[in-house]
C-alpha positions in Angstrom: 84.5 76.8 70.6 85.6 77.6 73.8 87.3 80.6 74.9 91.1 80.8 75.6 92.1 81.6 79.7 93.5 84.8 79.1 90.4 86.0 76.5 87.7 85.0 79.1 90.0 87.0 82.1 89.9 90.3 79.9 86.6 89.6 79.4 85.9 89.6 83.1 87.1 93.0 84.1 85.0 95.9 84.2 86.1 99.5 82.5 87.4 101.9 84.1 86.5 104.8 82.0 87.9 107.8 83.9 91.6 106.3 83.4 92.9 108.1 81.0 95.5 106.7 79.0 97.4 109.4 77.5 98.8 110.5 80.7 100.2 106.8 81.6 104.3 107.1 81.6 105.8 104.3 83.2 105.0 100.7 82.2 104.6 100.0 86.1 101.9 102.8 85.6 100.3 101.3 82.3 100.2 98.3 83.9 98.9 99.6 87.0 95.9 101.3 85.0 95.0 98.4 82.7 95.3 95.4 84.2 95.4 96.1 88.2 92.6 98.2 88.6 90.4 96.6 86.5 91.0 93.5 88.5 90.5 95.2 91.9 87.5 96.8 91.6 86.5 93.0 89.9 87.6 91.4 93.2 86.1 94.7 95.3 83.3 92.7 97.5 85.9 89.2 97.8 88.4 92.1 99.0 86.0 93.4 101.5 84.8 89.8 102.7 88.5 88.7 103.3 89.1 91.7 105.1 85.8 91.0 107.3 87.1 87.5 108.2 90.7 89.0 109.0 89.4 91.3 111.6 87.1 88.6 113.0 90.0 86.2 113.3 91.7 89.5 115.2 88.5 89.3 117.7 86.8 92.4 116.4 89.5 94.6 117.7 89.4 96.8 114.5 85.6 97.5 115.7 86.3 99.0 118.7 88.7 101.7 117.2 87.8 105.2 116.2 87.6 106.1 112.7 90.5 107.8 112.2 92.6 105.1 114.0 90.5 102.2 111.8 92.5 103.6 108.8 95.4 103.4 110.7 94.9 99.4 111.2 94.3 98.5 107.7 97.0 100.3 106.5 99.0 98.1 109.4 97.6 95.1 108.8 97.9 95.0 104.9 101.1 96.4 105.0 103.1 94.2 107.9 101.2 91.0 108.1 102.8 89.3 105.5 101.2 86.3 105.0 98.0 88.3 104.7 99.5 90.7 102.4 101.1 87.9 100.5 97.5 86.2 100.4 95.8 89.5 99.1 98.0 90.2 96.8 97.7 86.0 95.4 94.0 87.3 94.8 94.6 90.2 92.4 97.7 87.6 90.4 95.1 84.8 90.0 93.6 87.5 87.4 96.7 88.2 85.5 97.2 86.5 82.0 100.6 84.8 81.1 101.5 88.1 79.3 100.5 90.4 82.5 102.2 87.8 84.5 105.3 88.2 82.5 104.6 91.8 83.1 104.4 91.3 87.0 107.4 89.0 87.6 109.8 91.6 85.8 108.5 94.3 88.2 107.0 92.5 90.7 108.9 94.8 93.6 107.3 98.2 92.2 104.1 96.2 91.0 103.4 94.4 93.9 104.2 97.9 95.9 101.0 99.1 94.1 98.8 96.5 94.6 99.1 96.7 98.6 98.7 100.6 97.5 95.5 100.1 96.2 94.1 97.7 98.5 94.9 99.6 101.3 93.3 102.9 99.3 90.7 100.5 98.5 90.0 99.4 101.7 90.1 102.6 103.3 88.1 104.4 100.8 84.9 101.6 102.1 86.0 101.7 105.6 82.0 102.0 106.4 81.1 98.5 104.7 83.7 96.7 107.0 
């Protein structure tokens, strides 16, 4: 018997055990916890690679920047490119089960708000492995 979609995605996803979910308010928040996390630190090292290839595609420029100003550039470039935040944030929805999706689409201005939040704090957080 084969497993359904949404089982096999669940199954995927690592734990995150330091969230803790007695503190969660919001469903924005719950959802944020369970379901986005989870699937970013899943999609950590495709994250990273993408974000390799945008900066080659930029010709390097990010590498000639100083630390402080390399945050700076990812937190531009996720943020205002919008085809490449679009495309980032396609990556963490491809993860989503129809329920989670249902989730997503009737939040999807706060919840995709997050995502870019986390990748960017994801991003920034591994600045060194870029």
């Amino acid at each position: 018997m084969t497993k359904n979609r949404d089982t096999a995605l669940r199954e995927l996803r690592p734990e995150i055990p330091a969230i803790q979910q007695e503190q969660m308010t919001s469903t924005a928040e719950q959802f944020q916890n369970e379901t986005l996390r989870p699937i970013l630190k899943l999609q950590n090292d495709l994250l990273l690679a993408v974000f390799k290839s945008y900066i080659q595609k930029r010709k390097g420029e990010f590498y000639k920047l100083k630390p402080p100003k390399r945050l700076e550039w990812i937190d531009h470039s996720v943020r205002k490119d919008l085809k490449f935040r679009n495309f980032l944030t396609g990556l963490v929805a491809g993860h989503f089960t129809q329920k989670e999706w249902e989730t997503f689409t009737a939040e999807e201005s706060e919840l995709s708000r997050r995502i870019v939040n986390l990748i960017v704090q994801r991003l920034c957080d591994q600045v060194e492995r870029l």
